[in-house]
Kinemage of the C-alpha trace (Angstrom):
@kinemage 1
@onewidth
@group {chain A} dominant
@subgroup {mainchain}
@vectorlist {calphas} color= white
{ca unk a 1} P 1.269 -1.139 -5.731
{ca unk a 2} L 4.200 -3.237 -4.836
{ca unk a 3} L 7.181 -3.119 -2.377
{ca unk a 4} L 10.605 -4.268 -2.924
{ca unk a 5} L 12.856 -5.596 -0.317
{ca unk a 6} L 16.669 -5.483 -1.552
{ca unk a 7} L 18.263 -7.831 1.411
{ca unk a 8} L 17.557 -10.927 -0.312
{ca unk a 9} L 17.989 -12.567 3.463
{ca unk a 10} L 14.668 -10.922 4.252
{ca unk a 11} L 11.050 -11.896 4.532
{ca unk a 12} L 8.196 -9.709 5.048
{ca unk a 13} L 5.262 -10.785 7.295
{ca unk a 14} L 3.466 -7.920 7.206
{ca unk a 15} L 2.838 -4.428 5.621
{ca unk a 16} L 0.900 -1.293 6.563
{ca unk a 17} L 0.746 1.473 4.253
{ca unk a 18} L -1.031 5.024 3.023
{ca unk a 19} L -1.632 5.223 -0.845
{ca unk a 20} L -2.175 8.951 -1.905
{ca unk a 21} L -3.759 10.362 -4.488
{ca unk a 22} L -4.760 14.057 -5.735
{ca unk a 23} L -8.496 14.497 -4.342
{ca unk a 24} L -9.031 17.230 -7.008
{ca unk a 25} L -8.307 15.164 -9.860
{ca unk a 26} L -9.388 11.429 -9.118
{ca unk a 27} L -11.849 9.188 -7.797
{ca unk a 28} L -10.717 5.997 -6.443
{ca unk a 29} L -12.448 3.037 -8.274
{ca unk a 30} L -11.125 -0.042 -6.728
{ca unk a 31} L -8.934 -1.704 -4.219
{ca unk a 32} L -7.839 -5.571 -4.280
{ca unk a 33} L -5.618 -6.759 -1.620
{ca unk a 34} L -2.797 -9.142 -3.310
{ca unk a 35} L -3.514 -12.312 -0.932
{ca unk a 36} L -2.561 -16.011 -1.242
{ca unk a 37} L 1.416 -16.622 -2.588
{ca unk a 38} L 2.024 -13.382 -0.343
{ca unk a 39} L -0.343 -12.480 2.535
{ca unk a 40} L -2.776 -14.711 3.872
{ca unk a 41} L -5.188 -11.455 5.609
{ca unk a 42} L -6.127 -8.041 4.984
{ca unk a 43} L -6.321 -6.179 8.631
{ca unk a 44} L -7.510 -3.145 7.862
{ca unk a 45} L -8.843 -1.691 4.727
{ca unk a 46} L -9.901 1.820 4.477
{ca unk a 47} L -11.050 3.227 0.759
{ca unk a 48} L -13.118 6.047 2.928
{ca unk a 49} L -11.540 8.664 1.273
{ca unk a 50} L -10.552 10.096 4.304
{ca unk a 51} L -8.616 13.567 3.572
{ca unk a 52} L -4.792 13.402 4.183
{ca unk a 53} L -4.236 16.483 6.550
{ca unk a 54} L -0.517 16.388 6.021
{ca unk a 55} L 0.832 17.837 2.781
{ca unk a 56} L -1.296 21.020 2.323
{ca unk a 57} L -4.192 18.742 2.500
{ca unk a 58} L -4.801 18.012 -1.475
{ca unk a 59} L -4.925 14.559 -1.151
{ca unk a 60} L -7.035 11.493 0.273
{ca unk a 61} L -6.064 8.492 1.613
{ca unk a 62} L -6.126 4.771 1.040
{ca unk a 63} L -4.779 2.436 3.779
{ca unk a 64} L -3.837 -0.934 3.703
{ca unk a 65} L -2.590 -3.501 5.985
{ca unk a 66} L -2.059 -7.377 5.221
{ca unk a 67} L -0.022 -10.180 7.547
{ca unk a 68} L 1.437 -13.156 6.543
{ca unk a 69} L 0.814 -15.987 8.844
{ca unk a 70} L 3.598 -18.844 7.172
{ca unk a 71} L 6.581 -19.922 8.325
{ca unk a 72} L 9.757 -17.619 8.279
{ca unk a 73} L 10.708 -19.518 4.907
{ca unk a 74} L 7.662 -19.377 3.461
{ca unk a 75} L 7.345 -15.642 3.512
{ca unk a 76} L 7.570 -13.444 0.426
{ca unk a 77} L 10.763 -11.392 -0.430
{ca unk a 78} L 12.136 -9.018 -2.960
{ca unk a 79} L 9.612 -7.447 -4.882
{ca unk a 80} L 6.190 -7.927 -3.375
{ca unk a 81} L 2.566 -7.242 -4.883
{ca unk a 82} L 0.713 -5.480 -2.641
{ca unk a 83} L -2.441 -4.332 -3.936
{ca unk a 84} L -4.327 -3.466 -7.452
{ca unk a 85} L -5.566 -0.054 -7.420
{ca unk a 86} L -7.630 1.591 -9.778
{ca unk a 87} L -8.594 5.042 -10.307
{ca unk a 88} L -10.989 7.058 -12.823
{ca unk a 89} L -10.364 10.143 -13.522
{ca unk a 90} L -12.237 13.778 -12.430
{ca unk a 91} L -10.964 15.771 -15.312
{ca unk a 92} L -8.187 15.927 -17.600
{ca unk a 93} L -4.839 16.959 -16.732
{ca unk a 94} L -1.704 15.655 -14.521
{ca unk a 95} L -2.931 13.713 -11.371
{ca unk a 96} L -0.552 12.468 -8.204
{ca unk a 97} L -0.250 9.012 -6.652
{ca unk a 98} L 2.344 8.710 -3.992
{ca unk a 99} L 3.210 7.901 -0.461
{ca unk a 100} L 3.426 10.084 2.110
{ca unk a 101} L 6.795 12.192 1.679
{ca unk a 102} L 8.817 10.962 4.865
{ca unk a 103} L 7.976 7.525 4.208
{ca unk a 104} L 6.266 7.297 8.104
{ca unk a 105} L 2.810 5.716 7.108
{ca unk a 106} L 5.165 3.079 5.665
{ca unk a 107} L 5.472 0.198 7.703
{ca unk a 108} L 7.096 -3.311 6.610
{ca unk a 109} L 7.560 -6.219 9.051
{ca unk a 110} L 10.009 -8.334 8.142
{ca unk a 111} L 11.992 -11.506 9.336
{ca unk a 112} L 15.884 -12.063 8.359
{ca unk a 113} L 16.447 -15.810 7.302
């Protein structure tokens, strides 16, 4: 899972975001926050599997939230790592990953050089 930032004059020093993913068709394996070159802290990690009641309620949630405690020039920009996630899956067929559709349990910090 990454994030890309297209004003080249900014920096992000944090990110919290909601990963979802079709409750019907996977299981979620694994979660690695991307820390050192990017984020120096994971704030909040939740792989409960917590069901997202927005969007007809098919899918559960992963949530993720990192800081970056550098200096302004020091902080990551343009496209950003943000996490390895792996999945196994429940049964064949077509399975969704996505954010949430309007984007608001999207939340980038960022700093303008």
């Amino acid at each position: 899972v990454s994030v890309e930032l297209t004003d080249g004059s900014v920096r992000a020093s944090a990110v919290d975001f909601h990963l979802l993913y079709d409750m019907s068709r996977l299981n979620l394996v694994s979660v690695t926050p991307q820390l050192s070159n990017n984020f120096t802290q994971t704030v909040i990690l939740d792989d409960s599997g917590q069901i997202y009641s927005s969007e007809g309620g098919i899918y559960k949630l992963l949530r993720l939230a990192m800081v970056s405690r550098k200096a302004t020039a020091d902080l990551p920009g343009g496209t950003i790592p943000l996490a390895s996630v792996t999945f196994e899956a429940r049964q064949n067929g077509a399975a969704t990953i996505k954010f949430p559709d309007d984007n608001s349990k999207l939340q980038v910090v960022g700093k303008v050089l």
